[in-house]
KEVO-291078 format. One record per residue (C-alpha): x, y, z negated; residue number from 0. Coordinates in Angstrom, 2 decimals. Example, Ala and Ser with C-alpha at 12.3 -4.5 7.8 and 13.67 -1.06 7.14 Angstrom:
BEGIN
     east    north       up    k
    12.30    -4.50    -7.80    0
    13.67    -1.06    -7.14    1
***
This chain:
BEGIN
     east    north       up    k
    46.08   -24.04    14.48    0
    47.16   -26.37    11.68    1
    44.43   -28.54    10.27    2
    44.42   -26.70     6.96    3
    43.82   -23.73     8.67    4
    41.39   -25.67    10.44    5
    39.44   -26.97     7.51    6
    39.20   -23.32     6.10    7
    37.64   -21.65     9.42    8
    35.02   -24.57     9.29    9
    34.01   -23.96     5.46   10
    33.98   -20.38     5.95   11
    31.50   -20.57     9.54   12
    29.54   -23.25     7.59   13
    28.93   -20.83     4.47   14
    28.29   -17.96     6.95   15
    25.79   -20.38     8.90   16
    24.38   -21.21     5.65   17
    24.24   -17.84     4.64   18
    22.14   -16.57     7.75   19
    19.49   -19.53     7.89   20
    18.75   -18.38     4.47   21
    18.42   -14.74     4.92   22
    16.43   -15.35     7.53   23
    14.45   -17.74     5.83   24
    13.79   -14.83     3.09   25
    12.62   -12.63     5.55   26
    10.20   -14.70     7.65   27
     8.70   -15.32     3.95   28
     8.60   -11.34     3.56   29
     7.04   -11.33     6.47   30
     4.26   -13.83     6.54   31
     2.68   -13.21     3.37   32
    -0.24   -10.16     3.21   33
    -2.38    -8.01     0.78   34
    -5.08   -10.35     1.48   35
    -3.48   -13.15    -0.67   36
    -3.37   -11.05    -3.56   37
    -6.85   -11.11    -6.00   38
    -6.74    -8.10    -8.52   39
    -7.90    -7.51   -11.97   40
   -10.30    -5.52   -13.80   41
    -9.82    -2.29   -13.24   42
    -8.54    -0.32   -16.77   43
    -7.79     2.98   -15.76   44
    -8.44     5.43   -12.39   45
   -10.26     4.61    -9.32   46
   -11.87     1.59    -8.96   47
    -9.81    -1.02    -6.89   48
   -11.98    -2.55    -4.24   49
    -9.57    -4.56    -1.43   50
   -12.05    -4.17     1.25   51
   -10.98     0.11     0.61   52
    -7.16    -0.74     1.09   53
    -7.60    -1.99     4.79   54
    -5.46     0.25     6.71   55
    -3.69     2.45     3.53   56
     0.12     1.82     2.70   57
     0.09     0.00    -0.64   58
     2.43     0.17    -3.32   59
     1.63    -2.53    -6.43   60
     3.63    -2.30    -9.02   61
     4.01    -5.43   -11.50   62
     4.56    -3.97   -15.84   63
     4.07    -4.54   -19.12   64
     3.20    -1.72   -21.59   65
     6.04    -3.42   -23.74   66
     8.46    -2.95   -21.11   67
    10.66    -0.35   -21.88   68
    11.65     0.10   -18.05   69
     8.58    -0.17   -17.02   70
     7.12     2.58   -18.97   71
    10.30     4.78   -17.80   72
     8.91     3.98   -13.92   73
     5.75     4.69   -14.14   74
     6.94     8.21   -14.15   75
     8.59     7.51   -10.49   76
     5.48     5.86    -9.25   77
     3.07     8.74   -10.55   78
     5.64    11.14    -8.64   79
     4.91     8.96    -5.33   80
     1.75     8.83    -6.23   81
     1.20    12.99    -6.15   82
     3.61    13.12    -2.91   83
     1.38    10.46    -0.75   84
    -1.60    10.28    -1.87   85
    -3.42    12.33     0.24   86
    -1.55    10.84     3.35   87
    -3.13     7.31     2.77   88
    -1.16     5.92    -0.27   89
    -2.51     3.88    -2.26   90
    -0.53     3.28    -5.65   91
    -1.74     0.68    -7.97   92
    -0.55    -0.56   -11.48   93
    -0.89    -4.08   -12.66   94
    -0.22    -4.79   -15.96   95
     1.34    -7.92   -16.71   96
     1.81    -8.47   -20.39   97
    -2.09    -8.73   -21.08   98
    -1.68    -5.69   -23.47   99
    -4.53    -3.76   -25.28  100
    -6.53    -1.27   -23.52  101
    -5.39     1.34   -26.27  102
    -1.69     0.10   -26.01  103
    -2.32     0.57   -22.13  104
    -3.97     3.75   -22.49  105
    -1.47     5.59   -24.45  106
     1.71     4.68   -21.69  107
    -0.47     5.85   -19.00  108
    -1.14     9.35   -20.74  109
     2.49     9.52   -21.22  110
     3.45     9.15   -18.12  111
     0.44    10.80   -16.77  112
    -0.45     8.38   -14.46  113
    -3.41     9.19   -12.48  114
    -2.89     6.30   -10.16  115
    -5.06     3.05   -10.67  116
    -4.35     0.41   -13.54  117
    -5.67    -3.30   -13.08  118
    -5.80    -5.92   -16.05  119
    -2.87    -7.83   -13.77  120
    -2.90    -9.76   -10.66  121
    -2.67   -13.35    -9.14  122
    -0.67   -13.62    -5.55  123
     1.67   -15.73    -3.75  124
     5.31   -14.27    -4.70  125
     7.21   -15.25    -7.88  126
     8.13   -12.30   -10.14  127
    11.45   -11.99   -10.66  128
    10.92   -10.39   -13.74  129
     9.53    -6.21   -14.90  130
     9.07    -3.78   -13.52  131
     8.77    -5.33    -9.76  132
     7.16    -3.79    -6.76  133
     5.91    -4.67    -3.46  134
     5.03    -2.71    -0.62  135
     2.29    -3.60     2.08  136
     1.81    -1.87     5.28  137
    -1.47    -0.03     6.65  138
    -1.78    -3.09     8.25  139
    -1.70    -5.50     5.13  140
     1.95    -7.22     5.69  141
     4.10    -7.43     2.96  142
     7.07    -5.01     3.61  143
     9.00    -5.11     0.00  144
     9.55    -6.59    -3.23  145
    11.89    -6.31    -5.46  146
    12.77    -3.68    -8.27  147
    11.33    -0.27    -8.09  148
    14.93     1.63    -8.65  149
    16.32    -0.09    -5.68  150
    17.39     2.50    -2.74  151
    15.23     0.34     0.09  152
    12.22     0.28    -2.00  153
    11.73     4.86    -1.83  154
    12.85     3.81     2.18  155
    10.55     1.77     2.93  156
     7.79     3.77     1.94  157
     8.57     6.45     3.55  158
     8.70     4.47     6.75  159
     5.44     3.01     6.47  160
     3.87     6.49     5.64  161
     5.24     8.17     8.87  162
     4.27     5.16    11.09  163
     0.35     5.41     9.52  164
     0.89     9.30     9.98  165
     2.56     9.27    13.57  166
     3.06     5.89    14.76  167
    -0.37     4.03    15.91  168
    -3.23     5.05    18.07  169
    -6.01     6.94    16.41  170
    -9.71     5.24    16.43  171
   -10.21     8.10    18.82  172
    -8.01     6.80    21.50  173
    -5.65     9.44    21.67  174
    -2.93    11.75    19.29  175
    -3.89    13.77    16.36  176
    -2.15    16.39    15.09  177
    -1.39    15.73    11.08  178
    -0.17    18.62    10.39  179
    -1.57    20.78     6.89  180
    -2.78    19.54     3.75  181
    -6.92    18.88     2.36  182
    -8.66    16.86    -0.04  183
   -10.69    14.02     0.79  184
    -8.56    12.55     3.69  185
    -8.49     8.94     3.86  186
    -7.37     6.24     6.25  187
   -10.35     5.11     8.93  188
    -9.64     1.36    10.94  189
   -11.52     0.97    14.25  190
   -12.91    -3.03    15.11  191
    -9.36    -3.07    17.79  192
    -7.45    -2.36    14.29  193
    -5.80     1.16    15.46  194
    -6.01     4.71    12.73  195
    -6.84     7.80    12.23  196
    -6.67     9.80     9.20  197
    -9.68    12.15     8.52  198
   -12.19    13.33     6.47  199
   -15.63    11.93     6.41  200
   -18.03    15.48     7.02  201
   -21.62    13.88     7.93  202
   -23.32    11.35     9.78  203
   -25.66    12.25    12.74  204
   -27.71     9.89    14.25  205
   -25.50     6.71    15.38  206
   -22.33     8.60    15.04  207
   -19.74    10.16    12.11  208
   -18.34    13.29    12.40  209
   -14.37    13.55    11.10  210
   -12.42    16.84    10.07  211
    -9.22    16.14    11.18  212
    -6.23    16.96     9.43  213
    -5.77    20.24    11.97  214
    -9.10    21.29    10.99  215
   -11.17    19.81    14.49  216
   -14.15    18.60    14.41  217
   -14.70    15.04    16.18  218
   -17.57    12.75    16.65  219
   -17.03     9.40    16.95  220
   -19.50     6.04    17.19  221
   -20.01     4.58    13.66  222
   -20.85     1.08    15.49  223
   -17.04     1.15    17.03  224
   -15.59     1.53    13.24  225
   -14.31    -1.40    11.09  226
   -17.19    -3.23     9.26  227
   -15.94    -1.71     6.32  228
   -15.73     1.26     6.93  229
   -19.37     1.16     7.66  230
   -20.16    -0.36     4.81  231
   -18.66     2.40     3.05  232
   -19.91     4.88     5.42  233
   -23.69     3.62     4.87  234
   -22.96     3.47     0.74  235
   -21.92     7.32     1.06  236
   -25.35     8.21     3.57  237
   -27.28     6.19     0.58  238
   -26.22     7.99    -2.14  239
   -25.85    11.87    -0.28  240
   -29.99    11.20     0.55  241
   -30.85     9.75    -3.49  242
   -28.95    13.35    -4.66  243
***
């Protein structure tokens, strides 16, 4: 080998070498960084956001501007996602970033009939690298995404996080749980060892909840062995069932 040839094989292994620290670099950043960081806005529009209700949903937030021509076009996408997941634990949420007027706001998200949450923007730890921008966080709060909402990986990785929250962990019961069907009022419950189960909330008797699961079973399970907030939330739905 001549020492042109040499030289060349060097620059090119270098650049390569380079090439790799930094990719990886980008991912352990992906990686490390969680919903947690993130503080939200005033809610504007759709359910209230509260982060302590995220714990243990996939969550899509998607950075716009009501001036933003693409953004307005996405919303459309997102508001599709929105209808497909929702039910499965999704949890799709709009900040605007261009500190438009409610009205201005308002009349985009009747457009695009958005029925998904919009927040007055949002403060966390990622640069934007520019509208509309996404990023995806998994049932168990890592960051999985971000970048723009048209790219191929973002749909992907979605889709992955939804089937591991549907069929991947342990349920808070310990064992499987068929998923199969479709009801209202199915949300995302987080035992204190941090494993699932999707179910609906039917009543509380004595010290423990009963779930309708998603196969139409009844189960009871402790309310002590649930996250602390999901008993917060299950004690705020026992207050207000008993004041009606």
């Amino acid at each position: 080998m001549n020492s042109s040839t040499l030289f060349s094989s060097l620059i090119v292994a270098l650049f390569l070498g380079v090439f790799q620290i930094q990719a990886g670099a980008d991912d352990k950043k992906i990686r490390v960084h969680a919903l947690s960081e993130w503080k939200f806005g005033r809610t504007l529009f759709g359910e209230k956001v509260r982060p302590e209700e995220l714990q243990g949903r996939v969550v899509v937030l998607a950075y716009w501007g009501a001036k933003c021509s693409a953004c307005r076009e996405g919303l459309a996408d997102l508001a599709a996602l929105d209808g497909q997941y929702r039910e499965e634990g999704l949890r799709v949420i709009g900040a605007e970033s261009y500190r438009s007027g409610r009205r201005e706001i308002a009349a985009v998200v009747d457009a695009q009939k958005v029925a998904f949450s919009i927040i007055d923007g949002v403060k966390g730890p990622i640069s934007l690298m520019g509208l509309p921008q996404v990023v995806v966080f998994g049932a168990d709060g890592a960051l999985l995404f971000s970048g723009h909402p048209k790219e191929k990986k973002f749909q992907k990785v979605v889709q992955r996080a939804m089937a591991q929250v549907n069929d991947g962990p342990e349920t808070v019961l310990g064992g499987e749980v068929p998923l199969n069907g479709e009801s209202e009022g199915f949300r995302t419950w987080r035992n204190h060892e941090g494993k699932l189960l999707v179910a609906a909330f039917k009543k509380i008797q004595g010290e423990k909840v009963m779930f309708i699961l998603k196969d139409g079973s009844e189960v009871f399970y402790e309310i002590e062995k649930l996250s602390k907030e999901d008993q917060e939330w299950l004690r705020d739905k026992s207050a207000r069932s008993s004041i009606n």
